[in-house]
GUPADREN-801037 format. One record per residue: x, y, z of N, C-alpha, C, O in turn. Coordinates in pm, whole numbers, plus 50000, padded with zeros to 5 digits. Layout:
N
XYZXYZXYZXYZ...
END
This chain:
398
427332284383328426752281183459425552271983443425452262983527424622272883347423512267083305423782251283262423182241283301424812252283175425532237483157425782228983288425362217483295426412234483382426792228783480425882222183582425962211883648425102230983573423802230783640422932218383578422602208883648422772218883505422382207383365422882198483410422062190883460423552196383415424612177483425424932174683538425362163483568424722189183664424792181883845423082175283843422882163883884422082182983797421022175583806420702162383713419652155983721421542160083642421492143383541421752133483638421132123383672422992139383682423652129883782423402126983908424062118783972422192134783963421112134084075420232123684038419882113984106419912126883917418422119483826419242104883874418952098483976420142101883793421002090483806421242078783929421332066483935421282089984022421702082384129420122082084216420272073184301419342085284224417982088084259417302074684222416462067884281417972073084101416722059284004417272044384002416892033983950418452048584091419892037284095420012034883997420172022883977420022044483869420882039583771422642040483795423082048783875423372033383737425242030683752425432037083607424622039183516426662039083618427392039183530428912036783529429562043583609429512029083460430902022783471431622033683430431572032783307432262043283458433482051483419434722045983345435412052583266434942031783386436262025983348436712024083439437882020583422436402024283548437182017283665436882006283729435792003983782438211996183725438011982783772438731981983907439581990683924438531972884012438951974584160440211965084137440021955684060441281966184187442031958984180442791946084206443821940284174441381944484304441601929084322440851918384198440831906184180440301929484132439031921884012440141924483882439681923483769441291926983896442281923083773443171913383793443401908783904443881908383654444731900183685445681903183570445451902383450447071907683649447951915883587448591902783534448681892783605449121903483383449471895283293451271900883241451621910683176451991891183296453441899483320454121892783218454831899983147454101882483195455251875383080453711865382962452751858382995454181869482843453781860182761454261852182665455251855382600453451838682642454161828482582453551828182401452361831182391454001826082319452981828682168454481815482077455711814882065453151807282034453731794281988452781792181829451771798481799453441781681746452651781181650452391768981675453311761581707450991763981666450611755281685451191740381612451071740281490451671730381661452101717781654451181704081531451661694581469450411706881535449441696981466449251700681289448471695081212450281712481253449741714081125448711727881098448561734680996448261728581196446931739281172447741752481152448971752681156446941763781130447491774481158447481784881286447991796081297446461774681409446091782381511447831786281583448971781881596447001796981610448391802281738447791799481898446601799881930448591797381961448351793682083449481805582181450551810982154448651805482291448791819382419449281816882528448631807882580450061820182588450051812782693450251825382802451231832482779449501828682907450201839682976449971835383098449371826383157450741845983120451311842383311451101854483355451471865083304450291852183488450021864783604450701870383675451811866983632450891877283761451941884083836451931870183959451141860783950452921871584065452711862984157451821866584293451651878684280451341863584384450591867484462450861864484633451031853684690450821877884688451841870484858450451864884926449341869884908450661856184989449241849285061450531848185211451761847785213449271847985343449611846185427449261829785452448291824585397450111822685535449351807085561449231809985744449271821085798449131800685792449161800385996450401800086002451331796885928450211805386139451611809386166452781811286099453841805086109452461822286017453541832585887453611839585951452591841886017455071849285982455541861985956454921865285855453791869885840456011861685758456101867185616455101857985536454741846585565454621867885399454021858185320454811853885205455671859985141454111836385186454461834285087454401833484934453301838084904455011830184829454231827284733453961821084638454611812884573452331827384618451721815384536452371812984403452511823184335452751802884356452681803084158451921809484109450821812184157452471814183975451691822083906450271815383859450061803483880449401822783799448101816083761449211817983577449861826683519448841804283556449371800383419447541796483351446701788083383447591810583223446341804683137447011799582974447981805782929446621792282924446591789782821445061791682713443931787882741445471797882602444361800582518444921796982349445901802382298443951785782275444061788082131443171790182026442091784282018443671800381924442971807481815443831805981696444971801581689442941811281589443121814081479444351827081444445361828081374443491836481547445001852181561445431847781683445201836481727446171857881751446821861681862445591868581916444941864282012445281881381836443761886881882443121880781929442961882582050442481871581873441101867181951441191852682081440371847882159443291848482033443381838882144443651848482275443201844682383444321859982267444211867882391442661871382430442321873182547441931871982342440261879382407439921870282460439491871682574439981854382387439381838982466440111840682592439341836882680441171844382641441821843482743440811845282895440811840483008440101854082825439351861782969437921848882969436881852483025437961839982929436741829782951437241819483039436521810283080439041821283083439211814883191439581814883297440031805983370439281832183317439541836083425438201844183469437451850083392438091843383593437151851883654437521868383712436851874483795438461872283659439021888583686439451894583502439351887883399439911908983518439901912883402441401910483400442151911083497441711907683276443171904983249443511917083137442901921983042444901919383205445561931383181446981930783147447821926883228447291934883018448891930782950449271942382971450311944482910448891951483031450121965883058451131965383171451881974883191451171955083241452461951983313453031939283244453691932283320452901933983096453541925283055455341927383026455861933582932455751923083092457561925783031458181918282977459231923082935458001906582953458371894882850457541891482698456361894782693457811888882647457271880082543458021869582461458671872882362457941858882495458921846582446457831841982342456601840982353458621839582243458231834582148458941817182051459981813581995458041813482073458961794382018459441794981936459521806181884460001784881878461251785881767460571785181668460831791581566459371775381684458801769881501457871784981451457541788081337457601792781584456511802681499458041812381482458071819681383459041812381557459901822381467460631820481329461141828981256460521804081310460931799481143459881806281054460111811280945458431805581130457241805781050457091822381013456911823780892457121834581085456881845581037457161852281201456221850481278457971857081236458681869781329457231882381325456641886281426457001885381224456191900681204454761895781222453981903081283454321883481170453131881081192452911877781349451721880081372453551873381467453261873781554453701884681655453311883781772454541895681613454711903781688453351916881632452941926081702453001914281513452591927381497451181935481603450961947381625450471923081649449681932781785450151937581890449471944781963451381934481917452051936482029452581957182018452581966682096452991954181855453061972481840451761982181805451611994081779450901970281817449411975481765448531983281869447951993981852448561976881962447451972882047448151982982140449371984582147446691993282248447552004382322447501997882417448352004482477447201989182498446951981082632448871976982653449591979782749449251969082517450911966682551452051975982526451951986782468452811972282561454051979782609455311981882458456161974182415455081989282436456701994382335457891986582364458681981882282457941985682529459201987682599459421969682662460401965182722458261963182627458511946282648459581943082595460011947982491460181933282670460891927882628460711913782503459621908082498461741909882418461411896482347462361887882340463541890882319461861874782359463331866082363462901847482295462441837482350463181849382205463021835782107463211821382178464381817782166462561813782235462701797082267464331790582196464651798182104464741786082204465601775682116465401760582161465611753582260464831759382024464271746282044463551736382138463631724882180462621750182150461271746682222460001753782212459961764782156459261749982248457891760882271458001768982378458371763882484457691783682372457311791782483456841786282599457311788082711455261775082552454581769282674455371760282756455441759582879455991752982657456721742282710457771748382820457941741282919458451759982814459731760982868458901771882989459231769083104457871783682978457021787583101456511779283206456261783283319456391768483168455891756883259456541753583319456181752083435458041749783279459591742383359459631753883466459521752583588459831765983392459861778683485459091777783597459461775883713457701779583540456661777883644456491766083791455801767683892457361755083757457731744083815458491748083941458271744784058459381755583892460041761784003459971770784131460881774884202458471772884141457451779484232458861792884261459671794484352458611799184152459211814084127458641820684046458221816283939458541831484082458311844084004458761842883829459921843383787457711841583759458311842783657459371851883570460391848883508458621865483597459181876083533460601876983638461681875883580460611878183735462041879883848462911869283798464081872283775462471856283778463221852883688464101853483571465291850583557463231857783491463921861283372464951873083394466031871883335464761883283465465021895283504466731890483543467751893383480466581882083673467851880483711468681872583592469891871983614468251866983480468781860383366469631870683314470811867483294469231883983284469351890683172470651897383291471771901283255470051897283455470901906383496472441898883518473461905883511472511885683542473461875683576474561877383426475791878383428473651877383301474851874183186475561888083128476191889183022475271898883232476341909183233477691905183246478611908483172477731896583361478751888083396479621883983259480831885983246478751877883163479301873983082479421874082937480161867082869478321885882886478181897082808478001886882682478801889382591477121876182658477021870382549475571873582500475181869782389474891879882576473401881882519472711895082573473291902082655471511897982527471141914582559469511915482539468801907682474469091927682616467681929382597467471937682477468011948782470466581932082365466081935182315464301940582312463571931182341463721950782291462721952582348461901956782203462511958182097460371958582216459791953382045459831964982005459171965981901460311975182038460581987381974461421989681878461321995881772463051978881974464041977181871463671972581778463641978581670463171957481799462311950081615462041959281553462511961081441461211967281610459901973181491460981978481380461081976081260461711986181463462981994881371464201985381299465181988881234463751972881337465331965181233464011958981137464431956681023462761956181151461671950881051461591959580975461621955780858461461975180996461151983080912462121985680812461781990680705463881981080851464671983980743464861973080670465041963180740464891971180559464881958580455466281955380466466531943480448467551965280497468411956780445469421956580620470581959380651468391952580683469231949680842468831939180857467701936880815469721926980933468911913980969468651918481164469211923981260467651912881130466991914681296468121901381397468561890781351468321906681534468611896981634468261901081754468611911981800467321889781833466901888981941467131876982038466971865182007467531881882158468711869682280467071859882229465911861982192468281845882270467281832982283467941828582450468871831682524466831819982447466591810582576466821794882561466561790482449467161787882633466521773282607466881767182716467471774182798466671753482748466721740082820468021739982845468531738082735469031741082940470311731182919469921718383043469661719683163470021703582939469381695183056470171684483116471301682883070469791676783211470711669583274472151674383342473271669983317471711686183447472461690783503473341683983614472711673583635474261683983684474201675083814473751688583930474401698683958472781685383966472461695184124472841691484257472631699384349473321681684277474081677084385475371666484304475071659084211476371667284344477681663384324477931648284397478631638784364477101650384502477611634284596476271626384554476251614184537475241634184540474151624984513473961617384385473371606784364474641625984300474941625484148473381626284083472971617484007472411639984128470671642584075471251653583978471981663383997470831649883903470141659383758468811670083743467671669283791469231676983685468191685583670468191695083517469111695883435466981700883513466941708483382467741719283461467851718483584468471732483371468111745683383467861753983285468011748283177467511766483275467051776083185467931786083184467881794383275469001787483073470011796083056469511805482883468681803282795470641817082908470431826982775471671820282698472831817982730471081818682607472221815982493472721822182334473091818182223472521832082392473381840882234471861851582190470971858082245472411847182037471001857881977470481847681869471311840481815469431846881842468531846281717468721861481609468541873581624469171852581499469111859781369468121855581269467521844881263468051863881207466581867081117467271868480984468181876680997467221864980894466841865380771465111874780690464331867480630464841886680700462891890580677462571887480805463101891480909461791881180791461231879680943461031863680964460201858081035461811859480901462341844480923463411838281004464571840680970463181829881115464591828081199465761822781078465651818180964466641825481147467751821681029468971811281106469711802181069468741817081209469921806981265470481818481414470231830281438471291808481488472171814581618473491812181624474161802481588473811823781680474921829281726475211824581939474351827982020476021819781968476091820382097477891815482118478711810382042477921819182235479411819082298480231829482297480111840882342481121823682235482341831782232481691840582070482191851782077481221840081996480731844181889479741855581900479671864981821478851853182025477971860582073478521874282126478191885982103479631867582218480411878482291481101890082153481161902382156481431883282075482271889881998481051900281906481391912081896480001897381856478901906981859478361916081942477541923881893478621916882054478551926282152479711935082200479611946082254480851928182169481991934282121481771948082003481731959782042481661944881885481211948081788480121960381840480341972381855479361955681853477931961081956478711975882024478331986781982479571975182107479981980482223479421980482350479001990382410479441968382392478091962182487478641948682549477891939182569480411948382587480591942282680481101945482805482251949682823480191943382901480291951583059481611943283120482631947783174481231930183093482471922883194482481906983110482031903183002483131901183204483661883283091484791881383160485461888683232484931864483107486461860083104486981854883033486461845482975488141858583009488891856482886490251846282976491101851383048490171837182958491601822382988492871821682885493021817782769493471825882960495091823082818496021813482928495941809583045496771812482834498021801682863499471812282927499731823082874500051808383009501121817483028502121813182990501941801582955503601818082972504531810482883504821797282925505481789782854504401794183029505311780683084503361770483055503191758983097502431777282991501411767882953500331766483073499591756583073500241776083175499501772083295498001783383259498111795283228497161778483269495811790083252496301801983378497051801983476495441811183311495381823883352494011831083319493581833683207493441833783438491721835983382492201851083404493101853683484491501861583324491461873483315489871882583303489021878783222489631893583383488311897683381488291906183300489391910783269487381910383250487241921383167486511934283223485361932683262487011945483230486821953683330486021966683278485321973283355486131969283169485971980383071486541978182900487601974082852485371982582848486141983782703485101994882628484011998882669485681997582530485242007882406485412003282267486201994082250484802008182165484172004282091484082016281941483282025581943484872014381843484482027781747484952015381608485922007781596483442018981498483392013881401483392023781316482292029081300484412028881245484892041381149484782036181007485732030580953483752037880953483562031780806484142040880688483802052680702485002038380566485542048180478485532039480335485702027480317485322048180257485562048580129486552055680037486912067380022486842044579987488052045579893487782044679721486642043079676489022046079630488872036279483488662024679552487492021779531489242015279634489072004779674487901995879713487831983579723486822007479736485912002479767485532006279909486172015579959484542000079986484202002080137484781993780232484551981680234485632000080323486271993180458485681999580547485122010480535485801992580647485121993780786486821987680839487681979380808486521998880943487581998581086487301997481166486872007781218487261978781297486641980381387487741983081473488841979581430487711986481545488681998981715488461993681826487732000581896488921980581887488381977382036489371981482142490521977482128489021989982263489841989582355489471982782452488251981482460490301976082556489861969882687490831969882806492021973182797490121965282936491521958682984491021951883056489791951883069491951942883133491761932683253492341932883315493481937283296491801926883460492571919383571492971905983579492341897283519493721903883631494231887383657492741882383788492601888683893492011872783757491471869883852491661857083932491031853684033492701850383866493491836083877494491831283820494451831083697495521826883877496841817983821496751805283873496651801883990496821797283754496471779783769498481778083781499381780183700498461774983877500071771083902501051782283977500441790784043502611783283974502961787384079504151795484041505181797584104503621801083874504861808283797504311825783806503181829683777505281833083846504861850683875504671849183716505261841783637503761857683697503331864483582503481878883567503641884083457503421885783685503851897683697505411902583669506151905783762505791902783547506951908883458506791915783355505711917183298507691919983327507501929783186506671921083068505521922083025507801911983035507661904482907506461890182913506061884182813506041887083068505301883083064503871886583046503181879482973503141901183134502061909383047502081911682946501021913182885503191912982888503191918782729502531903382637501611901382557503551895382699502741883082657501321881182635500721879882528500861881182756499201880182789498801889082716497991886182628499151899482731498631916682724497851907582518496731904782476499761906582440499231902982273498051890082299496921891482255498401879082365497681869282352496271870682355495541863582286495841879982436494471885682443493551897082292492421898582244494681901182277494681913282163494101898082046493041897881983494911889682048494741881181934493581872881918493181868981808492931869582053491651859082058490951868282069489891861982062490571880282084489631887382084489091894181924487951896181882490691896681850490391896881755489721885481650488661888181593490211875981633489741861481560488661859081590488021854081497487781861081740486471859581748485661867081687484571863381644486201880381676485061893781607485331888581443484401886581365486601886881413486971881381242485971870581242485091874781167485591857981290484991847381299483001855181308482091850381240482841865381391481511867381377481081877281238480001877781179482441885181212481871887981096482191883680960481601886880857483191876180971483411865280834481281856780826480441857880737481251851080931479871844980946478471857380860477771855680760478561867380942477491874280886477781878680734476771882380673478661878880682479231884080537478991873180481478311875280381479331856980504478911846880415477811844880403477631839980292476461846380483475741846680509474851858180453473661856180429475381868780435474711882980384473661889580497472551894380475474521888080658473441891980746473961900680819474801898580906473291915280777473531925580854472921929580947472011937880950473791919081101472611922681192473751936081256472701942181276474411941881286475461948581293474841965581366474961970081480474041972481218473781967781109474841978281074475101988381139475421973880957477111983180939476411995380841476902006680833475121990780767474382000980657474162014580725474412024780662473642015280867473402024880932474242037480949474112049680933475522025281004477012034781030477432039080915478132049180916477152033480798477262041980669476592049480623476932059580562475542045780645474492059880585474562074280646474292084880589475122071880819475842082780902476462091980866476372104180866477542079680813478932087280789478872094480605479312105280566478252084980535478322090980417476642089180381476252078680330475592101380415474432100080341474232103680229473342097880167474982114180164474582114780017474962104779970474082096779937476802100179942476932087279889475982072779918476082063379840475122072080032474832066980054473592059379963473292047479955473072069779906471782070179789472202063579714471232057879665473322059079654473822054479564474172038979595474432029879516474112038779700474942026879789473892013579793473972001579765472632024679855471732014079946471022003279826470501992679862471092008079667470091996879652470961983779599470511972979560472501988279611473261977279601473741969979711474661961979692473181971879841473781967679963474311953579942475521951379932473371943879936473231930479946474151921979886474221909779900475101932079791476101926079687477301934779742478441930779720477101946979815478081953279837478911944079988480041939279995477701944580104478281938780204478681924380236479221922080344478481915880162480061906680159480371909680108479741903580023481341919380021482741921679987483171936580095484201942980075482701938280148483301948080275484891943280311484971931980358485901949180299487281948080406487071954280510486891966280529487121942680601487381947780738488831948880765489661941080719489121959580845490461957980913490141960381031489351969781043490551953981151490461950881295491731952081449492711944681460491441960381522492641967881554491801965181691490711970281718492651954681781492161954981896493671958181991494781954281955493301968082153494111968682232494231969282377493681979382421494681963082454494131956182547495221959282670496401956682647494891964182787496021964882920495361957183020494261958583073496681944983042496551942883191496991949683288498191950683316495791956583367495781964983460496681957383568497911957683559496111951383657496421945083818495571930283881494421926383859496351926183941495871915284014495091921884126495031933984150494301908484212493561918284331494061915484443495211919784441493751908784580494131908584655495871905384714496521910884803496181895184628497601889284615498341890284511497701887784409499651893484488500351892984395500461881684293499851877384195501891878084389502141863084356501741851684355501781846884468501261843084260500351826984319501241820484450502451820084475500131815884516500251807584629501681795184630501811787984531502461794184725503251783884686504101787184603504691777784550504501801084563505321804984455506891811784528507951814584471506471812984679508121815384719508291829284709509461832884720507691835584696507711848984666507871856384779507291848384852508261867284870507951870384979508591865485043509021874085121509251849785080508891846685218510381841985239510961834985156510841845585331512001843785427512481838585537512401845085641513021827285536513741819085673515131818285728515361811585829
END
């Protein structure tokens, strides 16, 4: 009781003499929430790193608004020696406190990901102000600043941006969020190669067709692979897809075949599954990859039914076969290469951990010579609204 008593009269004394005291609380118009960041290695030779961050966006009313609109982000740029102290310079150019706990991006340029991956992520797992759960996504062949700016050009939301990026290529299942948690855990294993989706420029678009105007856009294109914490090279397309395949991490896609008479046939991908059953033999170590899927018809280019026995069966193998050759093609690549971004060591250490002791300090010699055997199987489900292609005579009676 005496204690209490003690410290209601401090805090009388306190306020009596107008002394303050800051608790830690800042008002919230006196912050400035810092949502996507840019981290580049500096261009000139030096070793400075350069910062680039971006604020949340802000609704302002103008005359006669309903609704408000909005402003561009406040884009700061800061350069240092660390990341540390170019984020602390940060706050000398702004007049509010800047705050990376709503950061959800972190793009990082291509030359600082040739240059060292771990040296620029490592405050990001350091520091309690940022997020575990950020996202990261590598430039291709560009700078962070450079390509936030194009963004920024676009008087949009940065982060909503990116957001609808990641949410749009479900559609087409060639790339994925990686977040720095995952890193931390493929850095920490020596014999996994790290991969994180990249970004870049695709330029000279046509944006009007009659006008014949060009434009940049900003698309996801595959993954960045790592070698240590060295970029190593990319994966994108149909190659990409087939790693997410692999993965078990394709939601949807389209897959185009030829029908017997040679006319395209676009097909969706509706569902699939995924089991990588690794075994040991005298023979050595095989891996069994297991894909199931199926599709719909979402188009017939021409005016031949496809709907027959022997014609799905057709499609049905033709699909079984390009799906396979792409996953053979992504992991022939990582085996010549010696890059287990996969990582197949894991699924082995799973399945066999004691043998595994024995295994791991020969990995690097063991996994290119891995046999894969590859067993993909695939149903065309149904067409959607219409059967028969248009103009095909089907149905119709005079």
């Amino acid at each position: 009781m005496r204690k209490i008593v003690f410290i209601f009269i401090i805090m009388l004394t306190m306020l009596a003499t107008g002394c303050t005291y800051d608790f830690g609380r800042t008002e919230i118009e006196k912050i400035l929430f810092i949502t996507t960041v840019g981290i580049d290695k500096a261009e000139d030779g030096s070793e400075d790193i350069i910062i680039t961050a971006i604020s949340r966006n802000i609704e302002a009313y103008g005359k006669n608004q309903s609704f408000p609109s909005m402003k561009r982000s406040n884009i700061i740029v800061s350069r240092s020696e660390t990341i540390s102290e170019a984020i602390r310079n940060l706050s000398s150019y702004s007049d509010k406190k800047i705050f990376f706990g709503h950061a959800e991006y972190i793009l990082i340029g291509e030359k600082a990901a040739q240059d060292n991956l771990l040296k620029y992520l490592d405050i990001f797992s350091r520091e309690h102000e940022l997020r575990l759960n950020s996202k990261v996504i590598i430039v291709k062949e560009e700078t962070a600043q450079s390509l936030l700016g194009k963004i920024a050009d676009e008087d949009v939301s940065i982060r909503d941006y990116l957001r609808s990026l990641f949410n749009s290529n479900k559609n087409l299942s060639t790339s994925d969020e990686i977040t720095i948690i995952n890193i931390m855990n493929m850095l920490d294993d020596n014999l996994v190669s790290a991969y994180i989706p990249c970004i870049k420029i695709k330029k000279n678009i046509y944006e009007n067709s009659t006008e014949k105007s060009k434009k940049n856009i900003i698309e996801l294109n595959g993954f960045a692979l790592f070698k240590g914490e060295k970029l190593f090279g990319y994966i994108t397309d149909e190659m990409a897809r087939a790693f997410n395949w692999i993965k078990g991490k394709v939601h949807s896609g389209v897959i185009v075949l030829k029908s017997p008479s040679g006319e395209n046939v676009s097909l969706e991908i509706v569902d699939s599954t995924t089991k990588i059953i690794p075994k040991l033999s005298e023979g050595g170590l095989e891996i069994n990859v297991q894909i199931n899927f199926s599709t719909n018809v979402t188009e017939i280019k021409g005016k031949e039914n496809i709907f027959k026995e022997e014609t799905l069966s057709f499609l049905e193998n033709q699909q079984n076969n390009l799906v396979k050759k792409q996953i053979q093609d992504v992991l022939s690549f990582a085996k010549e290469n010696n890059l287990d971004f996969f990582p197949i060591s894991e699924i082995v250490y799973h399945k066999y951990p004691v043998k595994w002791q024995y295994m791991k300090d020969s990995w690097e010699k063991i996994f290119p010579e891995i046999k894969t055997r590859i067993e993909v199987n695939s149903v065309l489900n149904r067409t959607y609204d219409i059967k028969e292609p248009i103009k095909s005579g089907y149905g119709v009676e005079k």
